[in-house]
C-alpha positions as CSV (number, residue, x, y, z in Angstrom):
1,X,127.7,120.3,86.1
2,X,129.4,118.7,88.9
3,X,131.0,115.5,89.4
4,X,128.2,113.9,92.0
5,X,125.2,115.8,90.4
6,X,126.3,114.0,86.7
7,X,126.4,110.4,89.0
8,X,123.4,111.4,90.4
9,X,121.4,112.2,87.4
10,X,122.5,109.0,85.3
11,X,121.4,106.4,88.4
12,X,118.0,108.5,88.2
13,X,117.8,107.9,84.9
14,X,118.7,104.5,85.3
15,X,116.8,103.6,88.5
16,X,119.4,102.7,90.7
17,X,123.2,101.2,89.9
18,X,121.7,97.7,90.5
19,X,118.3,97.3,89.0
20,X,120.0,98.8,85.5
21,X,116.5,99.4,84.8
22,X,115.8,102.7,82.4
23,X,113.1,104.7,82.7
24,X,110.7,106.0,80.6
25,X,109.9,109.8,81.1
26,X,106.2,109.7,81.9
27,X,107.4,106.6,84.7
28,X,109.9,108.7,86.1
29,X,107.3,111.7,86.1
30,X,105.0,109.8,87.7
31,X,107.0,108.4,90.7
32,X,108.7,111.9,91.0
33,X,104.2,113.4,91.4
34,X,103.8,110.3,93.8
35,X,106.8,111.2,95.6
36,X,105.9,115.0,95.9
37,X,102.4,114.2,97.2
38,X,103.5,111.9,100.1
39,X,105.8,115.0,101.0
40,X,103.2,117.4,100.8
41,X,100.8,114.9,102.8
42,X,104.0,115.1,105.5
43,X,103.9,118.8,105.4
44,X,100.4,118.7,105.6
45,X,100.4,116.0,108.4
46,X,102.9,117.8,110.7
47,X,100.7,121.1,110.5
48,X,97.3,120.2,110.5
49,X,95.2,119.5,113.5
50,X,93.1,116.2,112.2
51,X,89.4,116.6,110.9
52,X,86.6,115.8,109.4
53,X,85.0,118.9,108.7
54,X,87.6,119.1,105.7
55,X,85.7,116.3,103.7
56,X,88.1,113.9,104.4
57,X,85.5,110.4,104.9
58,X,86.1,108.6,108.2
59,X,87.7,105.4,107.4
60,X,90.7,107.8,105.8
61,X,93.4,109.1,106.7
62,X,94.6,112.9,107.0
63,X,97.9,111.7,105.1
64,X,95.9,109.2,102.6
65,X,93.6,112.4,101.9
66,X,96.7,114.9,101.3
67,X,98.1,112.4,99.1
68,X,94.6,111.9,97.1
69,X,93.9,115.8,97.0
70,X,97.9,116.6,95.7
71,X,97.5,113.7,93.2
72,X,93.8,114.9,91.9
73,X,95.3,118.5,91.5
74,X,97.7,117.3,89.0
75,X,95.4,115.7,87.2
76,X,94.2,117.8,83.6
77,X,90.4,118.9,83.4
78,X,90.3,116.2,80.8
79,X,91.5,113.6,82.5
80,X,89.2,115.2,85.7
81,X,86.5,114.6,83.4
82,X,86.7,111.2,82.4
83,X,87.3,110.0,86.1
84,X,83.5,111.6,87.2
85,X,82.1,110.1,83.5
86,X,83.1,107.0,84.8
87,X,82.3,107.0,88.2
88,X,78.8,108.2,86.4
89,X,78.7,105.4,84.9
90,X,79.2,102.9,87.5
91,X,77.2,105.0,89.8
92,X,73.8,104.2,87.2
93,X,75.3,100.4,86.6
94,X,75.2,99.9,90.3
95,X,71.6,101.5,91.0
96,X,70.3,98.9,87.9
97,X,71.7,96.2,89.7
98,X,70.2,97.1,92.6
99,X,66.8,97.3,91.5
100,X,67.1,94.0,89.8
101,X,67.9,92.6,93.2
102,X,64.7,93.8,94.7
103,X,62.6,93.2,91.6
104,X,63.8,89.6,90.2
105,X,60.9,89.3,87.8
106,X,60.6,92.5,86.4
107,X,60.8,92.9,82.6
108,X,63.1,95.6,81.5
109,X,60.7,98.1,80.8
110,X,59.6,97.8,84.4
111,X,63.5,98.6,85.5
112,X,63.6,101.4,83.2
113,X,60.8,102.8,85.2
114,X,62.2,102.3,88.4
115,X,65.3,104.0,87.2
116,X,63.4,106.8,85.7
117,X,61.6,107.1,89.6
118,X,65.0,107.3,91.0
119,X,66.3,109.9,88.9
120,X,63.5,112.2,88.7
121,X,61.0,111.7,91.4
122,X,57.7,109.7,91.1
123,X,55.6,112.6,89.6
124,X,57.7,113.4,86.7
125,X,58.7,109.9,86.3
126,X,55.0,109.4,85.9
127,X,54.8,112.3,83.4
128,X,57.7,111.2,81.4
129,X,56.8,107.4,81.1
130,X,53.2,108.0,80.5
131,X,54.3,110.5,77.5
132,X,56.3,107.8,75.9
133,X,53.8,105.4,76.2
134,X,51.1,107.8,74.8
135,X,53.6,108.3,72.0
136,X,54.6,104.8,71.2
């Protein structure tokens, strides 16, 4: 190995010859993926004409969205997984705050209900809660 590219891989290693700060390796992987994505959204930036019919929302950039999409694709089908479980998640903890807001004085049993609507309709919401009633 070369003279420079030896210099050059212990400052990377080291983060620079004045912070003296050493990396870990999952750090230094991750600021090399950030890195790659912002020159990908360049890449992406310089050739593409600007638009929204790509699913990019309107209060986003074409570069922000490059950078998200080149950042998601790295990510593992686990890890893919677990981001829409929680977004689930906060998704349903959202909709039962909401419906607590409209109905202050309704038991729970009444917001259960009204989730139940939301989900599945009136009819089968219907259907559903008036079988667990009849079963209870």
């Amino acid at each position: 190995m070369s003279i420079p590219r030896q210099y050059l891989a212990e400052i990377g290693r080291r983060g620079g010859t004045k912070s003296r700060r050493i990396l870990d390796p999952a750090t230094a992987r991750r600021m090399v993926a950030i890195r790659e994505a912002r020159r990908a959204a360049v890449r992406v930036e310089r050739t593409a004409v600007p638009t929204l019919l790509g699913g990019t929302p309107a209060d986003t950039s074409v570069k922000a969205q490059a950078i998200q999409d080149a950042l998601l694709r790295r990510l593992s089908p686990t890890e893919k997984l677990a981001q829409v479980a929680r977004l689930s998640q906060r998704v349903d903890q959202l909709a039962l705050e909401g419906l607590r807001q409209r109905h202050p004085n309704a038991t729970d049993e009444i917001i259960r209900y009204f989730r139940a609507e939301l989900r599945l309709g009136s009819e089968l919401a219907a259907l559903v809660y008036r079988s667990q009633c009849d079963g209870a």
